[in-house]
C-alpha positions, 0 to 999 in steps of 0.5 A: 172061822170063830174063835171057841171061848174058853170057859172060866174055870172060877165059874166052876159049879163042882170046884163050889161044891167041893167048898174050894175058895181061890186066892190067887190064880195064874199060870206058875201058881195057884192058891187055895183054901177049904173050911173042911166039916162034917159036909166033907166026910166019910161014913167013918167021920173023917174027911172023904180022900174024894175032897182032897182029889178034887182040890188036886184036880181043880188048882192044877187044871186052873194053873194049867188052863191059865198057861195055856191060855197065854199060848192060845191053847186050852188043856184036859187032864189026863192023869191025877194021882192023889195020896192021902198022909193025914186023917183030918176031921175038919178046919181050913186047908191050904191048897198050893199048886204049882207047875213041875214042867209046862212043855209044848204038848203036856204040863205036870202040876204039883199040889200040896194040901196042908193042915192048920199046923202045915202039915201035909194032909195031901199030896198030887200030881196032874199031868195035862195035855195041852190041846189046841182051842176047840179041840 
């Protein structure tokens, strides 16, 4: 039986578009950043909650996929809840996920998304179900 190649999540064409640029990945942490603009925002001039929901998404899907991976599983999300703390119009976030609890059939991935002054602009969480490759 051949194996089903995992694809790489770096490759990702959705997690370019959102402008999400990683700086470390693996399977206890990832780390991230977006030069947030005009690109980025809402009809009412403030960054579109979209953005930071991708952010969330993206680096605890790849922090996820990345611990599965070394158990020769792949994952798939299924439940993102993001909240929005701060209004921002634009400059460089910074994008922290980390995994609350890696278990044998799910994973809870926590991801802090915080201003230049390191503040939280965002904050979620992504549980994911892991599944066996080909799945």
């Amino acid at each position: 039986m051949a194996s089903t190649p995992v694809p790489d999540p770096h490759d990702s064409a959705f997690v370019k578009a959102a402008g999400l640029r990683l700086r470390a990945v693996g399977p206890d942490r990832v780390e991230g950043e977006i030069d947030l603009g005009p690109e980025h925002h809402q009809p009412w001039g403030i960054v579109h909650g979209g953005v930071y929901a991708t952010a969330v998404e993206s680096a605890a899907s790849i922090g996820a996929a990345e611990a599965a991976r070394a158990r020769n599983l792949q994952v798939v999300g299924v439940h993102n809840s993001t909240d929005f703390l701060r209004a921002v119009r634009g400059g460089r976030v910074q994008v922290v996920a980390v995994p609350i609890h890696q278990g044998r059939t799910t994973q809870l991935w926590e991801v802090t998304i915080t201003d230049e002054r390191d503040l939280p602009v965002a904050v979620g969480r992504v549980r994911l179900q892991n599944l066996e490759l080909g799945a």
